[in-house]
C-alpha positions as CSV (number, residue, x, y, z in Angstrom):
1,X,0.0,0.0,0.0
2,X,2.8,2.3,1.0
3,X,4.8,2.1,-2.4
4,X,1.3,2.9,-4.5
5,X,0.1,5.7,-2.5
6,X,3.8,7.2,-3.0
7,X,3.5,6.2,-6.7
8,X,0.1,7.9,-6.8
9,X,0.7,11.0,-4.7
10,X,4.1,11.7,-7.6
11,X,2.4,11.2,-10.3
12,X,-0.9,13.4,-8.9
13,X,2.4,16.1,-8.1
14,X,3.4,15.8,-12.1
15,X,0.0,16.5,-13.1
16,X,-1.2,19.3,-11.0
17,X,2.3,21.9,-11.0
18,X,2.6,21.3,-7.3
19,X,6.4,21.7,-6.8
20,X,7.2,20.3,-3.0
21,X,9.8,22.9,-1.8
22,X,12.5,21.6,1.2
23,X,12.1,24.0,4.2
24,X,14.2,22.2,7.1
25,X,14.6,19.1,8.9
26,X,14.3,18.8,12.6
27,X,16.3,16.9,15.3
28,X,14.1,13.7,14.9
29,X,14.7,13.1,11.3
30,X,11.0,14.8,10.0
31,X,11.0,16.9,6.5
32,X,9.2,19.7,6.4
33,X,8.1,20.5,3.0
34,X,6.1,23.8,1.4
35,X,4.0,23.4,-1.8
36,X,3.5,27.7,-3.3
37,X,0.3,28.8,-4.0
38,X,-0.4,28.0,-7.5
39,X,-3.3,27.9,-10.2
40,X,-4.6,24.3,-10.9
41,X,-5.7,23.1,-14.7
42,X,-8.8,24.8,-14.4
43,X,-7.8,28.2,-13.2
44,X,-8.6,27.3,-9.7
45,X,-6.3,29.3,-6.9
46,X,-5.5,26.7,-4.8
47,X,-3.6,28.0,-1.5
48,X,-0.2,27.1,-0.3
49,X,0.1,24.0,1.4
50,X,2.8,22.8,4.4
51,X,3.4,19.1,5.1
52,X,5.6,17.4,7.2
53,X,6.9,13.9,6.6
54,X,7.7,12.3,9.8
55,X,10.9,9.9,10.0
56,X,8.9,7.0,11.1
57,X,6.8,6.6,8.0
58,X,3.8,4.7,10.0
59,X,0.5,6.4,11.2
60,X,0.5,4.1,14.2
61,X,4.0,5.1,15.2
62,X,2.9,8.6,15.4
63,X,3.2,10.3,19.1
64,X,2.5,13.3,20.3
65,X,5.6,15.3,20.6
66,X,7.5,13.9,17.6
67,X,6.9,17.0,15.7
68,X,8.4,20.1,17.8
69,X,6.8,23.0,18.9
70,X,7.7,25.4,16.9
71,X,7.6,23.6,13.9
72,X,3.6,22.4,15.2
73,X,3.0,26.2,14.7
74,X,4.6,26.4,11.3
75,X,2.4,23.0,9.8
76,X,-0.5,25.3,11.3
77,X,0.4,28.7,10.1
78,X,0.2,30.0,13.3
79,X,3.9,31.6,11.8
80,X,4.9,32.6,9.4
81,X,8.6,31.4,9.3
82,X,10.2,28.2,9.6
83,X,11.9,27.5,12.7
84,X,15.8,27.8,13.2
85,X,17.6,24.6,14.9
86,X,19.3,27.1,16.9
87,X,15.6,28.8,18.2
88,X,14.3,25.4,19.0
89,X,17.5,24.1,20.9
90,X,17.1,27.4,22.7
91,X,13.4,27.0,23.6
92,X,14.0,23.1,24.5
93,X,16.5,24.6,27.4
94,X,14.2,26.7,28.2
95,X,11.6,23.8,28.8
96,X,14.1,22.0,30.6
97,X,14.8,25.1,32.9
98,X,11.0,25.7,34.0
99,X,10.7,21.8,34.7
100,X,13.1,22.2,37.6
101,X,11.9,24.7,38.8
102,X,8.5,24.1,39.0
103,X,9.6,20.4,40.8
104,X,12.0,22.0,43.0
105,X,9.0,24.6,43.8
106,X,6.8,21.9,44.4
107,X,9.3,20.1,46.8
108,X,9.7,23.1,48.9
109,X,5.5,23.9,49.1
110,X,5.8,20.2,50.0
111,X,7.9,21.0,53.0
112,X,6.4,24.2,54.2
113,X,2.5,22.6,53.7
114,X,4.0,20.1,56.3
115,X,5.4,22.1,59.0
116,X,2.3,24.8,58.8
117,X,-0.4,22.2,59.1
118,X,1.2,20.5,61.6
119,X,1.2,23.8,64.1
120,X,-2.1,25.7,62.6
121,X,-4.0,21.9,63.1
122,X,-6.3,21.9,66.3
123,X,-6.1,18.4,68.2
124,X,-8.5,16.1,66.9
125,X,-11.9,16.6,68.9
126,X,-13.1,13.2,70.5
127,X,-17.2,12.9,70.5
128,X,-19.4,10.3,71.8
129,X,-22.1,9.4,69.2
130,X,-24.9,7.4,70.8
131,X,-27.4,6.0,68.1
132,X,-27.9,6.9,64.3
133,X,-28.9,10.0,62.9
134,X,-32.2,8.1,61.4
135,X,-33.4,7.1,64.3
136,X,-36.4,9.1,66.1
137,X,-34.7,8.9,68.9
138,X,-31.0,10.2,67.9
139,X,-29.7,12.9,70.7
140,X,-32.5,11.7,73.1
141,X,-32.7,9.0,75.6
142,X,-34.1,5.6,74.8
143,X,-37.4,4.8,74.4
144,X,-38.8,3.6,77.5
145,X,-41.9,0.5,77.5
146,X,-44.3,3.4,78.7
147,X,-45.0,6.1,75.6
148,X,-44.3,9.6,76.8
149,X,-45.5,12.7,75.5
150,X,-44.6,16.4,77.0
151,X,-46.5,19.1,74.6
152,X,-45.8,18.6,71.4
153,X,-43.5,16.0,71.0
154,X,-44.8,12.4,71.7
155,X,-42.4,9.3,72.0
156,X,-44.4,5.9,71.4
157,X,-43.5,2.9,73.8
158,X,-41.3,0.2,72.6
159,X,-43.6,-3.0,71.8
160,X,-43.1,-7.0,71.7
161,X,-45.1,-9.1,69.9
162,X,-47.0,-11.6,73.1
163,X,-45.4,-15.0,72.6
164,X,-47.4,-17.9,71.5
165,X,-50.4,-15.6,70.1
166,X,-50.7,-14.7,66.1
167,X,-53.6,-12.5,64.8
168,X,-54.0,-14.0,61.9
169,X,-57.1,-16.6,62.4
C-alpha cells in the first residue's frame, strides 16, 4: 500500500504543478516540505500547502511530541517562518529550565504545607455518638416500654409481639 500511494501521490504532483519545496529538517529526522500557491488546470487558486513527513513513515507510530513545537506552529500557520535549529534548541533549554523549577517549587510547598499544618492543626476533637442519625430517637434517651409525651413531642413505647399468640385466624 505504501509504495502505491507514493507512486500515486508523484504522479498526482506531475499532473497538477505542485512543486514540494524543502524548508528544514528537525532533530528527529522529519522533513518539512512547502508546496507555493499555484493555479490548478482549471484556473482554480489553490492556497499554499505545508506538510511534514515524519521519519517513522507509520500512522500508528505517530506520538505526540515527535513533531516540535515550533515547527507544530509552522504546519498550522500560526507563523509565518520556519523554525531555526538554533531557536528550538534554545526553547527546549528553556523547557528543561522551568521543569526544575517548578519540581524544586513543588518540593519546597511540599515542606512548608507540612510544618504549617502540623502547628495551625487543632487536636483532633473526641465525641461520643450514641445511636444513628435516622433514628427518632438520635440525641434523646431511649425509648422507654411506657410512651411519653410532653407538649408537642410524643415518643411511642417500645412493643413485643405476646409470645405464642398470632392475629391472623
Amino acid at each position: 500500500m505504501g509504495w502505491s500511494q507514493d507512486l500515486f501521490r508523484a504522479l498526482w504532483r506531475s499532473l497538477s504543478r505542485e512543486v514540494k519545496e524543502h524548508v528544514g529538517t528537525d532533530q528527529f529526522g522529519n522533513k518539512y516540505y512547502c508546496i507555493p500557491q499555484y493555479k490548478n488546470w482549471r484556473g482554480q487558486t489553490i492556497r499554499e500547502k505545508r506538510i511534514v513527513e515524519g521519519a517513522n513513515k507509520k500512522e500508528v507510530d505517530y506520538e505526540i511530541g515527535d513533531i516540535p513545537t515550533e515547527w507544530e506552529a509552522w504546519i498550522r500557520r500560526t507563523r509565518k517562518t520556519p523554525p531555526t535549529m538554533e531557536e528550538i534548541v534554545k526553547n527546549e533549554k528553556y523547557r528543561e529550565e522551568i521543569k526544575i523549577k517548578s519540581q524544586d517549587f513543588c518540593e519546597k510547598e511540599k515542606l512548608l504545607s507540612k510544618e504549617t499544618s502540623e502547628e495551625l492543626l487543632p487536636p483532633p476533637v473526641q465525641t461520643q455518638i450514641k445511636g444513628h442519625a435516622s433514628a427518632p430517637y438520635f440525641g434523646k434517651e431511649e425509648p422507654s416500654v411506657a410512651p411519653s409525651s410532653t407538649g408537642k413531642t410524643f415518643q411511642p413505647g417500645s412493643w413485643m409481639p405476646q409470645d405464642g399468640k398470632s392475629h391472623s385466624q
